[in-house]
C-alpha positions in Angstrom: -11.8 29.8 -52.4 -9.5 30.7 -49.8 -6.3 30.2 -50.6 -3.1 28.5 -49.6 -1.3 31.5 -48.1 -4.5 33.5 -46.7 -5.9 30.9 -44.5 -3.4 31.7 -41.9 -3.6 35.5 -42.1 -5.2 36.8 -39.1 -4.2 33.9 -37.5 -2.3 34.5 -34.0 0.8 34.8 -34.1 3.6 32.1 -32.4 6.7 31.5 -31.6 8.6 30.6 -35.1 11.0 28.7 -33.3 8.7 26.7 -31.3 6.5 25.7 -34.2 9.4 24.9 -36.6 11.2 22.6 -33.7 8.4 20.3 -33.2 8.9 19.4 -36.9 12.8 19.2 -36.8 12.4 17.6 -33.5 11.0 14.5 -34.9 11.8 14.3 -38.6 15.4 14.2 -36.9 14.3 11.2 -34.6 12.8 9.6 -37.4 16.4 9.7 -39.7 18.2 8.1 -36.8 15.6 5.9 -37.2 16.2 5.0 -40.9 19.6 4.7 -40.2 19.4 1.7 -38.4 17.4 0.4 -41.4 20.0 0.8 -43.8 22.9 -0.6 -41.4 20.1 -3.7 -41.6 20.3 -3.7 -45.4 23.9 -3.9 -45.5 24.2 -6.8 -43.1 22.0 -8.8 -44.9 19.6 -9.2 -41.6 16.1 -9.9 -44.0 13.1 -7.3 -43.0 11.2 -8.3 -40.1 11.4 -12.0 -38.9 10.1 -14.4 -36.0 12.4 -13.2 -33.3 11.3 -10.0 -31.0 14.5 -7.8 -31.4 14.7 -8.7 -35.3 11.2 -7.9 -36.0 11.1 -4.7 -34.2 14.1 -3.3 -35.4 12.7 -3.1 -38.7 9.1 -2.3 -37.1 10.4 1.2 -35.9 11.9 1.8 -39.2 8.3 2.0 -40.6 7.7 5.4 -39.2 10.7 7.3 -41.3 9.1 7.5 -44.5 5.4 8.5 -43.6 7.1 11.3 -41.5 9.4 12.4 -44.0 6.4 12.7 -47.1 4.0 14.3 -44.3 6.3 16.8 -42.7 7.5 17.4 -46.1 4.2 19.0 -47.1 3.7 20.6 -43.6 7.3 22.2 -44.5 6.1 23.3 -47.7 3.2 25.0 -46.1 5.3 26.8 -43.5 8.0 27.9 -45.9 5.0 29.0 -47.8 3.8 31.5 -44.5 7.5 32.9 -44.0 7.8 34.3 -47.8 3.9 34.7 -48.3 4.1 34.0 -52.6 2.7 31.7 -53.6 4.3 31.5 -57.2 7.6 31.4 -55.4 6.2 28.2 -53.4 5.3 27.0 -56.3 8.9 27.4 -58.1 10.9 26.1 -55.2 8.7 22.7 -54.9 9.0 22.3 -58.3 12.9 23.0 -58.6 13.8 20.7 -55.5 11.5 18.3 -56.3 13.5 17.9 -59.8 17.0 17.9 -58.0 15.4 15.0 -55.3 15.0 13.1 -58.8 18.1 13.7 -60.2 19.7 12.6 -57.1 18.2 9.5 -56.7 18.9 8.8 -60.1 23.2 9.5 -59.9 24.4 10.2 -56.9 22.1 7.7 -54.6 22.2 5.2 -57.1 26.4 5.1 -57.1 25.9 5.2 -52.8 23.8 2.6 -52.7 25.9 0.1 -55.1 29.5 1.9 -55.9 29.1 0.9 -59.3 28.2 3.2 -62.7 26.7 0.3 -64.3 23.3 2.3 -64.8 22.0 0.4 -67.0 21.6 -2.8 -65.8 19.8 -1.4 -62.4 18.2 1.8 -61.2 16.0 2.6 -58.2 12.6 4.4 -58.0 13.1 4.7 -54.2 12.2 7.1 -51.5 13.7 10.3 -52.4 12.4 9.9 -56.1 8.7 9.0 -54.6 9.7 12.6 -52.5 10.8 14.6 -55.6 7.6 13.6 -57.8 5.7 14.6 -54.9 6.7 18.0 -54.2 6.5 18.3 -58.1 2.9 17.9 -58.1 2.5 19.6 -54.9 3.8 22.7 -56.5 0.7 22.7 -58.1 -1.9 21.9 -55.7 -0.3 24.8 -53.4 -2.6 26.8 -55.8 -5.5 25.1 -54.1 -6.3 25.9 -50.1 -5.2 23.9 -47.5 -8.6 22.5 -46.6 -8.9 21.6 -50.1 -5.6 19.9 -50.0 -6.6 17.9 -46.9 -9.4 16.4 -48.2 -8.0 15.3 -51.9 -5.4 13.7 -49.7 -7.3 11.9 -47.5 -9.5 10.3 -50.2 -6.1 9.5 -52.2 -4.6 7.7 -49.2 -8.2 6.3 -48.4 -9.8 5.1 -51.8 -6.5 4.4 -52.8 -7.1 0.5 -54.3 -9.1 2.5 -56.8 -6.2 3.7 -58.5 -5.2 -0.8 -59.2 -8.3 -0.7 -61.7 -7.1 2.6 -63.8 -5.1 1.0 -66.5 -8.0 -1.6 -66.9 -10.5 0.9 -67.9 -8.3 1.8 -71.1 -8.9 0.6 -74.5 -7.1 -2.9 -75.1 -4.3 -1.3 -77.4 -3.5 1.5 -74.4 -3.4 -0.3 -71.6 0.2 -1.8 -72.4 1.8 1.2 -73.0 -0.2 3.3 -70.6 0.7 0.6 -67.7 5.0 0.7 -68.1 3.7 4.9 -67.2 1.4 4.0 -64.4 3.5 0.9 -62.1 5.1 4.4 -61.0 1.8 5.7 -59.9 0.6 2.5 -58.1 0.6 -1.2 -58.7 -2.2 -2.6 -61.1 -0.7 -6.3 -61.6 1.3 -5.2 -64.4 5.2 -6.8 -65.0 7.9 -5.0 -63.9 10.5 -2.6 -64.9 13.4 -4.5 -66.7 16.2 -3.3 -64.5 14.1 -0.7 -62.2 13.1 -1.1 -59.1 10.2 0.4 -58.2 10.2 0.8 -54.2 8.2 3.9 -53.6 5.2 4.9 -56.1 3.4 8.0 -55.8 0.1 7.2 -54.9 -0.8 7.1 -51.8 2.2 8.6 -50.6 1.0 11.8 -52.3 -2.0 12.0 -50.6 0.1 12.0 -47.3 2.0 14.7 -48.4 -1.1 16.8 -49.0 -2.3 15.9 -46.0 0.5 17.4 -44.3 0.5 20.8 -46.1 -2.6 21.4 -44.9 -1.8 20.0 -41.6 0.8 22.9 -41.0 -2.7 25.4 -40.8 -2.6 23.5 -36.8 0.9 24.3 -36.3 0.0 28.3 -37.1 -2.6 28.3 -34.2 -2.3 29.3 -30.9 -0.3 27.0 -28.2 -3.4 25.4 -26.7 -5.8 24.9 -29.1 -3.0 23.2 -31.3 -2.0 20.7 -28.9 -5.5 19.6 -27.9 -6.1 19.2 -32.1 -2.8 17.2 -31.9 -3.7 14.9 -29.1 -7.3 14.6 -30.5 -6.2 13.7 -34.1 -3.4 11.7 -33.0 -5.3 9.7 -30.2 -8.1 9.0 -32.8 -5.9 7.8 -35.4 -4.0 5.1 -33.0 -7.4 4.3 -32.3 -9.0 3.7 -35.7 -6.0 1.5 -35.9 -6.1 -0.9 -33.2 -10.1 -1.5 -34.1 -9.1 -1.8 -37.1 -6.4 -4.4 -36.6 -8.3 -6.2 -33.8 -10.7 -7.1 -36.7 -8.6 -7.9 -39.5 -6.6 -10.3 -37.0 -9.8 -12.0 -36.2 -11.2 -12.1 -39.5 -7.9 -14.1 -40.5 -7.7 -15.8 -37.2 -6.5 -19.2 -38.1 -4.7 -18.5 -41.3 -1.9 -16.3 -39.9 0.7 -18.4 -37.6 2.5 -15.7 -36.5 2.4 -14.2 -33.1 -0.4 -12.2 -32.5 1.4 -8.8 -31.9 3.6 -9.1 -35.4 0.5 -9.5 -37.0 -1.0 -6.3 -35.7 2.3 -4.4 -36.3 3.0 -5.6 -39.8 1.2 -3.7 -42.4 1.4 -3.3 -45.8 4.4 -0.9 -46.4 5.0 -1.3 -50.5 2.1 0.4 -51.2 1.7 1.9 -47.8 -2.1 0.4 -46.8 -4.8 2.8 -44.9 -3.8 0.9 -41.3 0.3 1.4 -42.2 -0.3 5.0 -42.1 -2.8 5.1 -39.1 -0.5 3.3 -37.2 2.6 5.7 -37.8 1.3 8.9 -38.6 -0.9 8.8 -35.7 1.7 8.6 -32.9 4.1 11.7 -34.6 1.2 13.7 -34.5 0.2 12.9 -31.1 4.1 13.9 -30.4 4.0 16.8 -32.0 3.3 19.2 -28.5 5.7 17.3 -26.3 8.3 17.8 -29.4 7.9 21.5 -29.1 9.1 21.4 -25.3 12.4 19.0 -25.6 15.8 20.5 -24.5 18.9 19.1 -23.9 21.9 18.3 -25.6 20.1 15.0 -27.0 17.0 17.1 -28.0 19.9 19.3 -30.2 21.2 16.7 -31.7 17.9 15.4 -33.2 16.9 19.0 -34.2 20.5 19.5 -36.1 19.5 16.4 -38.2 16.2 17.7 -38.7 17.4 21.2 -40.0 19.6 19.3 -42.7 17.8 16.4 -43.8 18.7 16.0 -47.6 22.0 16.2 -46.7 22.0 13.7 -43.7 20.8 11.1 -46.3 23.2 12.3 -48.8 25.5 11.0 -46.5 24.3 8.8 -44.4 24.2 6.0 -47.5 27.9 6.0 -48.9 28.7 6.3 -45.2 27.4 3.0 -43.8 28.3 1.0 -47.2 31.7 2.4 -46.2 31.6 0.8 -43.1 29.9 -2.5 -44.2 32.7 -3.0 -46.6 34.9 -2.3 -43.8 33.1 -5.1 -41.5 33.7 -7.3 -44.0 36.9 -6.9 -44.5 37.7 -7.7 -41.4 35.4 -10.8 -40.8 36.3 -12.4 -43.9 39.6 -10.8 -45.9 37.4 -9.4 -48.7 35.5 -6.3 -48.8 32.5 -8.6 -51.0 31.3 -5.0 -52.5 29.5 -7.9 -55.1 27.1 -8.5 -52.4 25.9 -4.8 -53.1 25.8 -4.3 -56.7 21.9 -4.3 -56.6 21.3 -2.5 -52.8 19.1 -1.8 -51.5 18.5 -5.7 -52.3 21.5 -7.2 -51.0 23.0 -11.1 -51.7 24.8 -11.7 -48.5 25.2 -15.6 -47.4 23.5 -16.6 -44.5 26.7 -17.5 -43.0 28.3 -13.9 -43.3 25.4 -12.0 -42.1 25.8 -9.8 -38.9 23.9 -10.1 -36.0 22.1 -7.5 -34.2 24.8 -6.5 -31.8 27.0 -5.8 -34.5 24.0 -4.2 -36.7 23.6 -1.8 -33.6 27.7 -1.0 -33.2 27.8 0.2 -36.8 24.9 2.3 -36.6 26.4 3.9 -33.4 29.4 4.5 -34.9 27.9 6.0 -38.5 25.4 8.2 -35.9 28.8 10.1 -34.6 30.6 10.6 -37.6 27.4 11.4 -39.3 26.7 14.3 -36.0 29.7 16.1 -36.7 29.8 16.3 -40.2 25.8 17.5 -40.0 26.6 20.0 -37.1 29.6 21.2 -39.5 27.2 21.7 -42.3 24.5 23.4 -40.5 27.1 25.6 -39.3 28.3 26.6 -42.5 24.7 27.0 -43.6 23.5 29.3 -40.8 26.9 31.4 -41.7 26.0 31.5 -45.4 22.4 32.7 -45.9 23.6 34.6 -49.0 24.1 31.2 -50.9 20.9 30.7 -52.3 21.3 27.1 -53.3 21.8 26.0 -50.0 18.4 26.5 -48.8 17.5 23.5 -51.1 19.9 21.0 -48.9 
């Protein structure tokens, strides 16, 4: 079997640089992206709704976390060319998917709600669903990249298989063995007393495999890559509108929503086969035209990109900052009880923001949040003898 870190051998060689900014390029665009999100939770606007400008600004959310969990394992698969060990690899998924755990569990869990009340509620969310990954991606590094590709894709595609698992246990397992697997994917079991489970693993594993062996494209030469990236990327987009077409015909009737929102909005929690078409489809298709931006603009996205963990490190206690501040000013009280379960937020109707507002925040938590990143990423370049650095 060829392995992960052989594939790539006599490959031709490219412009490290290049190949890494396509990446950074958009996993930068796609933060800002989440950003906006997460001012949205904190204003209480609800996800989606029957209004154009509300239902897409939570529409171009949706393509932060596929990018994220597929760049993440196309990351992995670069990192793993630059120091060519595999057992090394291995290690450093392993160690930094345990401290994306960690995290989630204390430090994201006080941003998100600025209380220590752990007990009463804790979040499975979207850097746990990351950390698990790359923990079991640590392990399948030991496979090839092909062989990664394909597992992936039937995970991500046969993935309502995995609702049936728990059924197919002896009677006297199946309770115990189903608290273990509403991590791994839903199966109609109850829920968590005080978790919330946001993110499980399956299929978002799947995509992460897929994108470790996606980054064998990104090791190729210039022109074939970005013919493969237009090819793969074109075909996905269109697999997705087919697809779409026919399940909006098929439910013509049912559905009175506008025809467009009903296209656009797929099953996120788990993420469905068409959720992931129709995001991961267009970043790959971007992928060449992200490896010729320039520009101050272009920088800025690229500096986020280089320092993602800690972008969202700070990007959460930031903007609940700010929405404490807003409220303070609109009402006299700072109303941090309307956060004490966020992400899921109890703000009356009457004291949500509107967009414009939703919009000025995020502006303002974009420039604070540029300076402190370009600081950090400073200090990092500076500082390649700290070792831990490398895994923020």
């Amino acid at each position: 079997m060829v392995t992960a870190l052989s594939t790539t051998q006599n490959a031709p060689e490219i412009n490290q640089k290049q190949r890494i900014q396509s990446v950074d390029f958009l996993r930068g665009i796609v933060m800002v992206l989440m950003a906006i999100d997460h001012v949205r939770v904190y204003s209480g606007i609800p996800a989606g709704g029957q209004t154009i400008p509300v239902f897409f600004t939570r529409w171009i959310t949706h393509f932060c976390v596929p990018a994220f969990v597929f760049f993440a394992g196309t990351s992995a698969f670069l990192y793993g060319q630059k120091i060519n060990d595999r057992r090394s690899l291995s290690a450093y998924l392993f160690k930094r998917g345990m401290l994306l755990v960690i995290l989630e569990l204390t430090l994201l869990r006080f941003s998100w709600t600025f209380n220590f009340n752990y007990s009463g509620f804790m979040l499975a969310g979207v850097i746990w669903m990351l950390g698990w990954c790359m923990v079991l991606l640590s392990a399948c590094i030991w496979l090839s990249p092909i062989v990664n590709g394909i597992i992936g894709l039937m995970i991500i595609i046969f993935q309502q298989g995995f609702y049936f698992i728990p059924a197919l246990l002896p009677q006297q397992w199946q309770n115990p063995f189903a608290w273990f697997w509403a991590f791994i994917y839903p199966a109609g079991q109850e829920g968590h007393a005080g978790i919330a489970i946001l993110y499980v693993l399956v299929p978002w594993i799947g995509v992460m495999m897929l994108g470790y062996s996606f980054g064998m494209i990104l090791t190729i030469e210039p022109a074939k890559r970005k013919r493969l990236c237009l090819w793969i990327g074109s075909i996905a987009i269109a697999v997705f509108l087919i697809a779409a077409i026919v399940m909006y015909l098929l439910n013509s009737g049912t559905d009175k929503r506008p025809v467009l929102f009903q296209l656009l909005n797929q099953q996120k929690y788990p993420p469905s086969q068409l959720y992931l078409l129709m995001t991961l489809g267009p970043l790959i298709l971007l992928i060449p035209f992200a490896e010729q931006v320039k520009g101050k603009i272009a920088d800025m996205f690229l500096m986020f990109g280089r320092v993602p963990l800690f972008y969202y490190l700070l990007h959460i206690p930031l903007i609940h900052l700010l929405a404490l501040g807003i409220n303070y000013l609109q009402v006299g009280a700072f109303h941090q009880d309307w956060y004490g379960h966020a992400p899921f937020t109890e703000i009356p109707a009457e004291h949500r923001w509107g967009l414009p507002l939703l919009y000025l925040v995020f502006i303002i938590a974009e420039v604070l949040l540029y300076f402190c990143c370009r600081a950090y990423a400073k200090y990092k370049g500076g500082h390649s003898e700290i070792k831990w650095l490398k895994y923020f």
